[in-house]
GULUMBA-731049 format. One record per atom (N, C-alpha, C): atom name; residue in three letters; residue number from 1; y, z, x. Coordinates in Angstrom, 2 decimals. Atoms other than C-alpha are relative to their C-alpha. Layout:
BEGIN
(node "CA" "Ala" NUM (Y Z X)),
...
% end
This chain:
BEGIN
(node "N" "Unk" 1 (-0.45 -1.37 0.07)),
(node "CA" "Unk" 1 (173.78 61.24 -97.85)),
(node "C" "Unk" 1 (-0.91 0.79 -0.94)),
(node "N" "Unk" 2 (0.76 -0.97 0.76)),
(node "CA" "Unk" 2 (171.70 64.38 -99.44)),
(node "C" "Unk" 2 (0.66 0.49 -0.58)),
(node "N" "Unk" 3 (-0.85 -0.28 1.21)),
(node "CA" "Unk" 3 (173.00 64.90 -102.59)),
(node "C" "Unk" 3 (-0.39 1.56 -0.48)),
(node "N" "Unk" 4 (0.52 -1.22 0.20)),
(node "CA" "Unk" 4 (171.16 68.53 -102.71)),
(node "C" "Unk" 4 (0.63 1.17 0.57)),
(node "N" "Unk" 5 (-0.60 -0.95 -0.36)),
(node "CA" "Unk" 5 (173.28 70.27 -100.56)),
(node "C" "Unk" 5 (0.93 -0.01 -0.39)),
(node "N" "Unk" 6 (-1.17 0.21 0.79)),
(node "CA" "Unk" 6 (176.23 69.23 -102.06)),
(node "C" "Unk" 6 (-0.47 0.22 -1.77)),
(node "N" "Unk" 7 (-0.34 -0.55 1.13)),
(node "CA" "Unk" 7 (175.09 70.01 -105.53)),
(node "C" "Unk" 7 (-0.52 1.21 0.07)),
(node "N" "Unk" 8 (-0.13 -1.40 -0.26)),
(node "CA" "Unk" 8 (173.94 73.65 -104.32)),
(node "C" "Unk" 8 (1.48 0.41 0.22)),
(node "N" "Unk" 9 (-1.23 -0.06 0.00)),
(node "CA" "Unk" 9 (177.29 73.67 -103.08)),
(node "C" "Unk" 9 (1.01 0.31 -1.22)),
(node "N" "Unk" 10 (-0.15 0.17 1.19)),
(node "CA" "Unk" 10 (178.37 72.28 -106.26)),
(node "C" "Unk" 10 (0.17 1.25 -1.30)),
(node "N" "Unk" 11 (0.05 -0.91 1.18)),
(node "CA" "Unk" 11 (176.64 75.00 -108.95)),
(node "C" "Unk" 11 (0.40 1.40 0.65)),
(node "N" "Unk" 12 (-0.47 -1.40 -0.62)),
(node "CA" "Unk" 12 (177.60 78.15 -106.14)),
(node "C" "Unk" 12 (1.60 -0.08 -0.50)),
(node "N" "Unk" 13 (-1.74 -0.30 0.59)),
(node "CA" "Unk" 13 (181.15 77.19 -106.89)),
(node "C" "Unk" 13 (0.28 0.18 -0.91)),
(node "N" "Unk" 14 (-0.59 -0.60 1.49)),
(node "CA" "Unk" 14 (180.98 77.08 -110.43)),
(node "C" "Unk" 14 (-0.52 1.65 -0.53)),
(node "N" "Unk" 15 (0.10 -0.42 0.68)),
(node "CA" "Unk" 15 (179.07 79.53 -110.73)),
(node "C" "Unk" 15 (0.76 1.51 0.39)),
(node "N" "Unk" 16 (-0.92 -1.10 -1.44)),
(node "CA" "Unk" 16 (181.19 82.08 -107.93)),
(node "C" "Unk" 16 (1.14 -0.09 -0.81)),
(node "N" "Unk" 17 (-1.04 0.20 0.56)),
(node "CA" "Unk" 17 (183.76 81.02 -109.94)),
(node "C" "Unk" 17 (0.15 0.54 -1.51)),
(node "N" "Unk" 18 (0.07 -0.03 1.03)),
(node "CA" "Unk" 18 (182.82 82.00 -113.15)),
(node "C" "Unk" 18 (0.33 1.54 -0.02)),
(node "N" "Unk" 19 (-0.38 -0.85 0.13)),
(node "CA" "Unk" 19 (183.62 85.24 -112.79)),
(node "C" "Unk" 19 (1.61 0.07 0.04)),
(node "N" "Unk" 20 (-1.80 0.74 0.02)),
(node "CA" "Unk" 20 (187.53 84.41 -112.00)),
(node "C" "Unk" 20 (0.29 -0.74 -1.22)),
(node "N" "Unk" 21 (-0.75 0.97 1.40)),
(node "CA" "Unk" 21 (187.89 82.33 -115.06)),
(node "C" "Unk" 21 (-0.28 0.43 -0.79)),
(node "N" "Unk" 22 (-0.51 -0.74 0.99)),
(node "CA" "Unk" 22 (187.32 84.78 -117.58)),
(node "C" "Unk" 22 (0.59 0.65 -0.07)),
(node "N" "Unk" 23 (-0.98 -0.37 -0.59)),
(node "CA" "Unk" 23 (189.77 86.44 -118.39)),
(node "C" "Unk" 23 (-0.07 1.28 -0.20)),
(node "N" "Unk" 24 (-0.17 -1.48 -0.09)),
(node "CA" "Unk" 24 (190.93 89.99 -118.32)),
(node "C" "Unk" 24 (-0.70 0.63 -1.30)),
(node "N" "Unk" 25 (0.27 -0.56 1.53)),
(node "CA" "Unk" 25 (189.84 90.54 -122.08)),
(node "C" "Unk" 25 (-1.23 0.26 0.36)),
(node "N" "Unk" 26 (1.54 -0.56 -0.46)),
(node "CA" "Unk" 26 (186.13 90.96 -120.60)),
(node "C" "Unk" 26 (0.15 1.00 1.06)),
(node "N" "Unk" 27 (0.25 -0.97 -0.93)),
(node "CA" "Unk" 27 (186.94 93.41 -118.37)),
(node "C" "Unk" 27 (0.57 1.74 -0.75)),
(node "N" "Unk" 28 (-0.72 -1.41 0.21)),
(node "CA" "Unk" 28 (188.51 96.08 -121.01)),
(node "C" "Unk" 28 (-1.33 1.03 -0.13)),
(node "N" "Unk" 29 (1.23 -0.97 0.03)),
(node "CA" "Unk" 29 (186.64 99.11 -120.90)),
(node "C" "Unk" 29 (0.12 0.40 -1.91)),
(node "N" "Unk" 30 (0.13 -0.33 1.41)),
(node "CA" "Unk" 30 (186.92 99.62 -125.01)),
(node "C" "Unk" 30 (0.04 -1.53 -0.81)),
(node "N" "Unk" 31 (-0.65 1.31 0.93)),
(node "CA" "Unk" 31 (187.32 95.73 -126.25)),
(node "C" "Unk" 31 (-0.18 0.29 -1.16)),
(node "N" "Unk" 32 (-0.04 -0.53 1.16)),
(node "CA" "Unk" 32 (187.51 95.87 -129.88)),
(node "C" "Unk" 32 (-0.91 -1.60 -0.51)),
(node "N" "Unk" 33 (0.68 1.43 0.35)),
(node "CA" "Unk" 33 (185.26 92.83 -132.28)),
(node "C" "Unk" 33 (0.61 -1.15 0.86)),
(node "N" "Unk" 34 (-0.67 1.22 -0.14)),
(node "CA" "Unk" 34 (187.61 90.40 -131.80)),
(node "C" "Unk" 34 (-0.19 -0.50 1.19)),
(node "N" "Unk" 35 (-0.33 0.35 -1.09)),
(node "CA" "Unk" 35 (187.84 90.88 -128.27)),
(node "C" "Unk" 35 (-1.39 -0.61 0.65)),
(node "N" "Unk" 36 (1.31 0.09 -0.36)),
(node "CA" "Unk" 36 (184.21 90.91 -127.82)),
(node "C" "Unk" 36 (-0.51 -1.34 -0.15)),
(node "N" "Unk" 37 (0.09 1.34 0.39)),
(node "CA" "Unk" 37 (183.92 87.33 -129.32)),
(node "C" "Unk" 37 (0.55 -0.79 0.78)),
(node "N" "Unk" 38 (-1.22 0.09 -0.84)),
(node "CA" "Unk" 38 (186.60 86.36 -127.11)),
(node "C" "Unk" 38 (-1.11 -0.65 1.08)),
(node "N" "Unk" 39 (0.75 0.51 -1.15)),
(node "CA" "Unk" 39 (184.65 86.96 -124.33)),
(node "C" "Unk" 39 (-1.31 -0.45 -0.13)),
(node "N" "Unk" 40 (1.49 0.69 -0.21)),
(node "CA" "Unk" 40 (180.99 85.99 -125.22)),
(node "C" "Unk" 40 (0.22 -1.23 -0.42)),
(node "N" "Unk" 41 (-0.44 1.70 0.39)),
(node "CA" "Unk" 41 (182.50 82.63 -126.36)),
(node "C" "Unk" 41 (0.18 -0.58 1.29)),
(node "N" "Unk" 42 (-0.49 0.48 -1.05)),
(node "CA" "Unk" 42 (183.99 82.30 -123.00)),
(node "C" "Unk" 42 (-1.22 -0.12 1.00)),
(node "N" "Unk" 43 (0.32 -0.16 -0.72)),
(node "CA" "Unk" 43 (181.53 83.37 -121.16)),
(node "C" "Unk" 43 (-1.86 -1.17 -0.81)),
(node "N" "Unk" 44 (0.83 1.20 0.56)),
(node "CA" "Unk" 44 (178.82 80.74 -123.55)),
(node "C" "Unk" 44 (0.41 -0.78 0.72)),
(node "N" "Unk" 45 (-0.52 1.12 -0.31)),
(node "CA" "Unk" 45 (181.24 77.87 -122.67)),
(node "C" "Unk" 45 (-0.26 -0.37 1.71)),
(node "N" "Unk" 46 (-0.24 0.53 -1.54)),
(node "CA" "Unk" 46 (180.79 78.49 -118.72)),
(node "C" "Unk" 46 (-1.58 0.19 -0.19)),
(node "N" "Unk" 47 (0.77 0.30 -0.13)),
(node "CA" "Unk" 47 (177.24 78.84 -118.65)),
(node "C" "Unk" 47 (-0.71 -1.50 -0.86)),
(node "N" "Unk" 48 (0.35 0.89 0.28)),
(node "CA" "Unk" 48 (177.02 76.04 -121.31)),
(node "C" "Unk" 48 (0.47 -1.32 1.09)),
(node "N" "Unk" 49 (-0.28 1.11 -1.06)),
(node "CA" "Unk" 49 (178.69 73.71 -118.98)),
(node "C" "Unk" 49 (-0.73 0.36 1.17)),
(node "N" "Unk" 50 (0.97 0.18 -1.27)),
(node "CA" "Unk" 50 (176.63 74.77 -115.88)),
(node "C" "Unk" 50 (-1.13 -0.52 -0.64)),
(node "N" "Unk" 51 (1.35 0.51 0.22)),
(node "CA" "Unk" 51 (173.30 73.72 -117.82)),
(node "C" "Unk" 51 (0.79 -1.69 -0.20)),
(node "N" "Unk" 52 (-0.40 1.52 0.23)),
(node "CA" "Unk" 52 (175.30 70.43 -118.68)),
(node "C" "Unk" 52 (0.04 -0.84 1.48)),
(node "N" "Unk" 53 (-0.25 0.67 -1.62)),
(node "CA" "Unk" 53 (175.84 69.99 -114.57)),
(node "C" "Unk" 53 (-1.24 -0.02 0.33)),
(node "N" "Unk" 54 (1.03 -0.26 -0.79)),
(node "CA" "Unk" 54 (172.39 71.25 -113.42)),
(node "C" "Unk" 54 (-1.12 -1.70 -0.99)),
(node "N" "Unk" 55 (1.00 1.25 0.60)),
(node "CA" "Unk" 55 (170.79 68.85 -116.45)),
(node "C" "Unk" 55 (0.17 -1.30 0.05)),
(node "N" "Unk" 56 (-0.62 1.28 -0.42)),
(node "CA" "Unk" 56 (172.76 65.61 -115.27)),
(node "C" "Unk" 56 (-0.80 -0.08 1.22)),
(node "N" "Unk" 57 (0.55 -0.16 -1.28)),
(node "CA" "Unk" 57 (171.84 66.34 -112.30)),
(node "C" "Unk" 57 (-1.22 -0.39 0.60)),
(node "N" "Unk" 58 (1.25 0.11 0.63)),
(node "CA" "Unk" 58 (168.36 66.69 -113.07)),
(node "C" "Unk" 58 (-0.70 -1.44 -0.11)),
(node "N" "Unk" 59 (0.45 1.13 0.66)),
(node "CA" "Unk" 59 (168.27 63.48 -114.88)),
(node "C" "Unk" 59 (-0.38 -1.18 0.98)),
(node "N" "Unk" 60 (-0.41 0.44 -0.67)),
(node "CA" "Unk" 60 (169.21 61.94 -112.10)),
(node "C" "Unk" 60 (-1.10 -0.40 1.33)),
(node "N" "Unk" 61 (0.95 0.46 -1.23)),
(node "CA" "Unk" 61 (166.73 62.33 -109.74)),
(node "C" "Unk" 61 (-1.55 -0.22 -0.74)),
(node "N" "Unk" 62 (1.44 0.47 0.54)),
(node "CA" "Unk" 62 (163.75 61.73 -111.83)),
(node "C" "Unk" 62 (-0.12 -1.46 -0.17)),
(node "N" "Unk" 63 (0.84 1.26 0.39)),
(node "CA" "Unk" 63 (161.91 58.60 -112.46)),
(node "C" "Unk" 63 (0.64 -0.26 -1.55)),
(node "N" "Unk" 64 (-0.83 0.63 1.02)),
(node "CA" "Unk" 64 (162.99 56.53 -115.63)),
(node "C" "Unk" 64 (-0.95 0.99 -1.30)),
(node "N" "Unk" 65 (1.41 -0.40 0.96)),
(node "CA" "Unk" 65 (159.54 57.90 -117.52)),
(node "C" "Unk" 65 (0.47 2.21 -0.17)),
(node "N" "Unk" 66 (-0.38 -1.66 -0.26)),
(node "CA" "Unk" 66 (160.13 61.84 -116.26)),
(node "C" "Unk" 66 (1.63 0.30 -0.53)),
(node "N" "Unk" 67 (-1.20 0.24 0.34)),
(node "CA" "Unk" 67 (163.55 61.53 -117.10)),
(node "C" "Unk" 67 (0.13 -0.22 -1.70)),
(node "N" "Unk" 68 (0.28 0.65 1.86)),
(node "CA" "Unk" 68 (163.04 59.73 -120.96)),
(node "C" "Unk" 68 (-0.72 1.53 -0.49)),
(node "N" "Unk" 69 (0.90 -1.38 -0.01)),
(node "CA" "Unk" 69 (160.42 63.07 -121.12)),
(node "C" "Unk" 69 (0.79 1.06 -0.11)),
(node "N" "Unk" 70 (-1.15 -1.52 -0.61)),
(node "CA" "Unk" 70 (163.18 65.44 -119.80)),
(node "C" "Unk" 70 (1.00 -0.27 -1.82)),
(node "N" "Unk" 71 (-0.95 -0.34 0.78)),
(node "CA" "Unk" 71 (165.45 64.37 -122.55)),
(node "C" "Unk" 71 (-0.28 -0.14 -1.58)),
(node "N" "Unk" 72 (0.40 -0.60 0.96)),
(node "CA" "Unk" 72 (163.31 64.63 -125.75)),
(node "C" "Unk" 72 (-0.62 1.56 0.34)),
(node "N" "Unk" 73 (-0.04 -1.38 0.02)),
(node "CA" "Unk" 73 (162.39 68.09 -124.30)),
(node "C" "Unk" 73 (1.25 0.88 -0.04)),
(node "N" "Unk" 74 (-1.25 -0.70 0.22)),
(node "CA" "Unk" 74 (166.05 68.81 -124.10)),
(node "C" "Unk" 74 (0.41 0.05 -1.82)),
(node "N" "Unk" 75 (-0.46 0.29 1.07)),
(node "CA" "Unk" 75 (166.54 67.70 -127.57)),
(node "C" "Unk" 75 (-0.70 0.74 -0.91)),
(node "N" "Unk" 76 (0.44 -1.18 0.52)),
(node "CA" "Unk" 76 (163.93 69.84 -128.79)),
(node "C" "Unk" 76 (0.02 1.31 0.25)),
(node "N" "Unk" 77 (-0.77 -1.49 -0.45)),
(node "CA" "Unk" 77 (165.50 72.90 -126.92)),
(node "C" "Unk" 77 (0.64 0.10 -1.02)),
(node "N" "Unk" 78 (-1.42 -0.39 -0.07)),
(node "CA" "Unk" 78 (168.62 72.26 -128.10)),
(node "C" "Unk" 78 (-0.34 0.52 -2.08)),
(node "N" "Unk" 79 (0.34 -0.42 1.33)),
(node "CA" "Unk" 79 (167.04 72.37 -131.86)),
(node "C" "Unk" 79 (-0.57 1.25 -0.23)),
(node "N" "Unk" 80 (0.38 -1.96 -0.07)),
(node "CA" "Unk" 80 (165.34 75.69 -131.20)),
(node "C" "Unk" 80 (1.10 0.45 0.29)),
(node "N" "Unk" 81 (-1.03 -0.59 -0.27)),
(node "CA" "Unk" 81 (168.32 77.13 -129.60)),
(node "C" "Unk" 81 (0.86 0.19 -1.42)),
(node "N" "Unk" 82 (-0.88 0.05 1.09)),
(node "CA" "Unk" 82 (170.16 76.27 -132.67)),
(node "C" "Unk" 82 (-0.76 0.79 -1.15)),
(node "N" "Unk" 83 (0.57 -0.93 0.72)),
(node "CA" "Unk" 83 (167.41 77.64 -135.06)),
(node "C" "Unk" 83 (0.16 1.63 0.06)),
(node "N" "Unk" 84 (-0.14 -1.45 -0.57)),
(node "CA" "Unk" 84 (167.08 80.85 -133.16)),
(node "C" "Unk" 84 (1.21 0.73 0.23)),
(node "N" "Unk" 85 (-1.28 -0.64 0.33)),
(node "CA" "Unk" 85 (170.59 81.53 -133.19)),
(node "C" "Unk" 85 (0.79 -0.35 -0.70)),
(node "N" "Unk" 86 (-0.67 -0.23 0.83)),
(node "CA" "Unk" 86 (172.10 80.58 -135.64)),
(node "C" "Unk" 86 (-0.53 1.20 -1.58)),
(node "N" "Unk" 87 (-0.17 -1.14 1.49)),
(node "CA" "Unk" 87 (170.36 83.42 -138.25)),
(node "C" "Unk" 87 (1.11 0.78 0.22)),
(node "N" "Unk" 88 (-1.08 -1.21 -0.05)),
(node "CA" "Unk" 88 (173.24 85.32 -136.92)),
(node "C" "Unk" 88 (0.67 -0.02 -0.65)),
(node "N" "Unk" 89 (-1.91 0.70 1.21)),
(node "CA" "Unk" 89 (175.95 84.26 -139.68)),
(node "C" "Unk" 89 (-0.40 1.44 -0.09)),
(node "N" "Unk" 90 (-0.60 -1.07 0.25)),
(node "CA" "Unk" 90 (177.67 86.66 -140.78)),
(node "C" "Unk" 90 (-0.64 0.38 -1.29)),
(node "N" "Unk" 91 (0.49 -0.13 1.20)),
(node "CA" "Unk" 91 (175.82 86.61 -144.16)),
(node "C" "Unk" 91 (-1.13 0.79 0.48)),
(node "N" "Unk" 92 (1.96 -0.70 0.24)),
(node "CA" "Unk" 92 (171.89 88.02 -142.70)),
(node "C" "Unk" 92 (1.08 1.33 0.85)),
(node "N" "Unk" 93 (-0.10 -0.71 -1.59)),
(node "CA" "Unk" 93 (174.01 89.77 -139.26)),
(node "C" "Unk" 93 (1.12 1.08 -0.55)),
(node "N" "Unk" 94 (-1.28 -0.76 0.25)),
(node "CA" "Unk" 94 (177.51 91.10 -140.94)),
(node "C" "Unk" 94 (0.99 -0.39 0.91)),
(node "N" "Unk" 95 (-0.45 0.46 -0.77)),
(node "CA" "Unk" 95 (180.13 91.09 -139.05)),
(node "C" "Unk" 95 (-0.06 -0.57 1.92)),
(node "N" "Unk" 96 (0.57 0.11 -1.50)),
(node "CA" "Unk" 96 (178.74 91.16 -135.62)),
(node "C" "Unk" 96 (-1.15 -1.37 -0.20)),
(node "N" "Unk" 97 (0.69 0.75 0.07)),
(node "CA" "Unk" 97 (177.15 87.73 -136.61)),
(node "C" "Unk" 97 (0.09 -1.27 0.94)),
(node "N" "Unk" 98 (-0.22 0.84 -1.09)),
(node "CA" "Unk" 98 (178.79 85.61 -134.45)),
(node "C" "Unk" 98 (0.08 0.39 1.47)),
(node "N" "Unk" 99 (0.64 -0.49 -1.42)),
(node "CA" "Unk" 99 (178.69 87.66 -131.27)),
(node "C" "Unk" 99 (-1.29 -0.02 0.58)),
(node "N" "Unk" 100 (1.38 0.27 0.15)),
(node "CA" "Unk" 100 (175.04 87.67 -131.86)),
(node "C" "Unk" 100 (-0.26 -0.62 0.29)),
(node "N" "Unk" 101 (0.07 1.66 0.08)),
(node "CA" "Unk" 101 (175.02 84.27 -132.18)),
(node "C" "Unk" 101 (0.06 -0.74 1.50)),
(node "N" "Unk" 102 (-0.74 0.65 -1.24)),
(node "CA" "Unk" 102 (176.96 83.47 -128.95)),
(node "C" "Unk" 102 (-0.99 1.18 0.97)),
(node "N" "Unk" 103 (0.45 -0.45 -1.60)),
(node "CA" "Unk" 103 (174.90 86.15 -126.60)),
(node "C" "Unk" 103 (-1.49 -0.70 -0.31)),
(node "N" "Unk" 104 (1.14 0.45 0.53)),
(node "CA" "Unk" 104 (171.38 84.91 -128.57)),
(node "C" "Unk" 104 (-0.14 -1.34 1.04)),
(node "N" "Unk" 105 (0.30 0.73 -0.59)),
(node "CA" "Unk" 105 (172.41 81.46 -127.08)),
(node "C" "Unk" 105 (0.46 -0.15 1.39)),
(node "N" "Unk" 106 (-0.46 -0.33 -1.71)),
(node "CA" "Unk" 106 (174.03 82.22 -123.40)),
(node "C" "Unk" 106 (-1.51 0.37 0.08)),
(node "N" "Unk" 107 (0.98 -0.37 -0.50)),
(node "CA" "Unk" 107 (170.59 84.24 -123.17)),
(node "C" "Unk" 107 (-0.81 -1.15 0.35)),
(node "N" "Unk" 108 (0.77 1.20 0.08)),
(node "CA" "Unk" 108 (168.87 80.64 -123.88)),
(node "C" "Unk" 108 (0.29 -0.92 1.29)),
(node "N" "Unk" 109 (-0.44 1.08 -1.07)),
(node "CA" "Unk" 109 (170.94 78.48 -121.92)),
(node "C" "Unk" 109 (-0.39 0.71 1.67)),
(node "N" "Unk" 110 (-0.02 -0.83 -1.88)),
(node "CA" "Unk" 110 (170.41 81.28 -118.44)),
(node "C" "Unk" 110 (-1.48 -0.46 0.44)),
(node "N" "Unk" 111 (1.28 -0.05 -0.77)),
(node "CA" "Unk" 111 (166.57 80.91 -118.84)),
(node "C" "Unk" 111 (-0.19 -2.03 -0.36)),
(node "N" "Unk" 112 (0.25 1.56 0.44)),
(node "CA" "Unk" 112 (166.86 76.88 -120.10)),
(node "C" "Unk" 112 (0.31 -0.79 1.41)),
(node "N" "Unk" 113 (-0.53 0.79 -0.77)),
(node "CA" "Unk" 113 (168.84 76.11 -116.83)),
(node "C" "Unk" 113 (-0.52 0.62 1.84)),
(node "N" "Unk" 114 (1.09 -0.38 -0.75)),
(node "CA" "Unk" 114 (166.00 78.43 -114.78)),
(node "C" "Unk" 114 (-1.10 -1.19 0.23)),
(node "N" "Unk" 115 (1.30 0.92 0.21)),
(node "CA" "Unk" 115 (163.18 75.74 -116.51)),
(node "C" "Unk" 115 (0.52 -1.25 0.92)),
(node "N" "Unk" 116 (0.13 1.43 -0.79)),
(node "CA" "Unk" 116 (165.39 72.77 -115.44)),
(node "C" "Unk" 116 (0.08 0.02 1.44)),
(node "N" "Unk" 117 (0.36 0.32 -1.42)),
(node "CA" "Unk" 117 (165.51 73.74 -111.74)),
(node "C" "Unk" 117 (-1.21 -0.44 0.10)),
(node "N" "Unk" 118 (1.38 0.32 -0.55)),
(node "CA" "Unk" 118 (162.05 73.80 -111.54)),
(node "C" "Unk" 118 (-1.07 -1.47 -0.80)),
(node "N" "Unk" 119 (0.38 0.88 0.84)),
(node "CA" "Unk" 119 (161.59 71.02 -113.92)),
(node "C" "Unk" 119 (-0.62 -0.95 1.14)),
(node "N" "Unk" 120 (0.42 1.16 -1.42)),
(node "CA" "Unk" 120 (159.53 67.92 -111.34)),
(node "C" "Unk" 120 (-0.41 -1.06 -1.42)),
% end
């Protein structure tokens, strides 16, 4: 069986879906901080779990060597990612330090889980 159409299948649903599973608090037309956190948390957590599906995935069909490769380049993402967003504390950023924080790394994870499609 071709496991490619079924995980196209697969990331269309989550990701068709991802609009339905946040919840109403991203859709106010005034949200206030709080709310705003709310949703860029939520909306981190679903793109962090699609890079977690697409990079299994990934792993999966590579060679043992391309694969071992794939996941010290992940590991040195995941350490940039963390550099690069975490200056947001609330100490350099103010209060808007953790919103920051959370769109800084959604932005990461959208173009991180671009690289691993095309990853060979």
């Amino acid at each position: 069986m071709n496991k490619k159409p079924l995980f196209g299948i697969l990331l269309l649903l989550t990701t068709s879906c991802y609009a339905d599973s946040i919840s109403s608090v991203c859709s106010l037309k005034e949200p206030n901080q709080i709310e705003m956190i709310e949703c860029a948390a939520q909306r981190y957590d679903k793109y962090d779990s699609n890079l977690n599906i697409v990079y299994q995935h990934k792993i999966k069909q590579l060679t043992k060597v391309k694969a071992s490769e794939l996941k010290s380049l992940q590991r040195a993402w995941v350490s940039k990612k963390e550099a690069n967003c975490n200056i947001y504390s609330e100490e350099e950023s103010g209060s808007n330090g953790r919103l920051e924080s959370l769109e800084c790394s959604t932005e990461m994870i959208q173009e991180r889980i671009k690289f691993l499609k095309k990853y060979k």
